[in-house]
N, C-alpha and C positions, 0 to 999 in steps of 0.2 A: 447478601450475596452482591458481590459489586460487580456493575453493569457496566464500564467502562471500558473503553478500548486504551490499548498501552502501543504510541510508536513515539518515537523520537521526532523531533516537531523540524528537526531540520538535519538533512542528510546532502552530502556533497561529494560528486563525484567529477572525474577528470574525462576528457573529452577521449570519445573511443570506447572505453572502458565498459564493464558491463556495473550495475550498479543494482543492489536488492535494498527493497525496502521491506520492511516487516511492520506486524499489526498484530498484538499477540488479543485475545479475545479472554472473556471471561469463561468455565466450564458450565456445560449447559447448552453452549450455544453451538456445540459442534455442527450438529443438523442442518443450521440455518444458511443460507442464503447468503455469501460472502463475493464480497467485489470491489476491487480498486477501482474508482475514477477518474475524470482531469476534465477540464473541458477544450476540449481536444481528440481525435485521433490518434489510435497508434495503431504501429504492425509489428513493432518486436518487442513483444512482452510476453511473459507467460507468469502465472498466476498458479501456488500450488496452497493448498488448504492443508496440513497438518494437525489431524484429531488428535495423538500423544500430544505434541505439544501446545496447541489451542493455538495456532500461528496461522497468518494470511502473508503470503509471500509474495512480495510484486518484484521480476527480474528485469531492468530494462540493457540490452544489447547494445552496445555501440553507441553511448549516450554524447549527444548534441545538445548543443542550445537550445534547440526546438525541442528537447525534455525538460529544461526548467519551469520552475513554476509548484503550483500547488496540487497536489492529486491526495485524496478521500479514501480512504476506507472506509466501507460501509458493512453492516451487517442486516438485511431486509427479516422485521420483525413488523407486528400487528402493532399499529400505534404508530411510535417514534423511528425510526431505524437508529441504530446503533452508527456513529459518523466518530472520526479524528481527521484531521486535514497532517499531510507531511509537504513540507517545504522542498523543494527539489533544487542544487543550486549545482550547476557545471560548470567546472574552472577549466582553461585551457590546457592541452594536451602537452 
């Protein structure tokens, strides 16, 4: 069974715009404990878990510069957590 998390390692959105990132998850792991990070603060995100399709959905609002950068999916498991990092790059509006 592969244990790997699946998102595209880099994603690029235009300034304003609303932008999703996805994190599709191995079966199995629906249950578990699922979270986008960054090391940072936000306030306009929401976050929706999809058990048909094994998906973590990160939507950011009105995306700024101050949204570039690296932000983590995580999956919190006994042991290791399940991690992929997605690259976040904003181009001008």
């Amino acid at each position: 069974v592969s244990q790997a998390l699946v998102v595209l390692t880099e994603v690029s959105g235009q300034a304003g715009e609303m932008l999703s990132l996805h994190c599709w998850y191995p079966q199995g792991y629906e249950g578990y404990n699922k979270y986008w990070c960054r090391g940072g603060g936000h306030t306009q995100v929401s976050i929706q878990d999809s058990h048909i399709f094994c998906l973590v959905l990160l939507t950011i609002e009105n995306i700024s510069d101050d949204d570039a950068g690296s932000y983590w999916c995580r999956i919190e498991r006994m042991g290791r957590d399940l991690m992929e990092s997605v690259t976040v790059r904003v181009v001008p509006g």
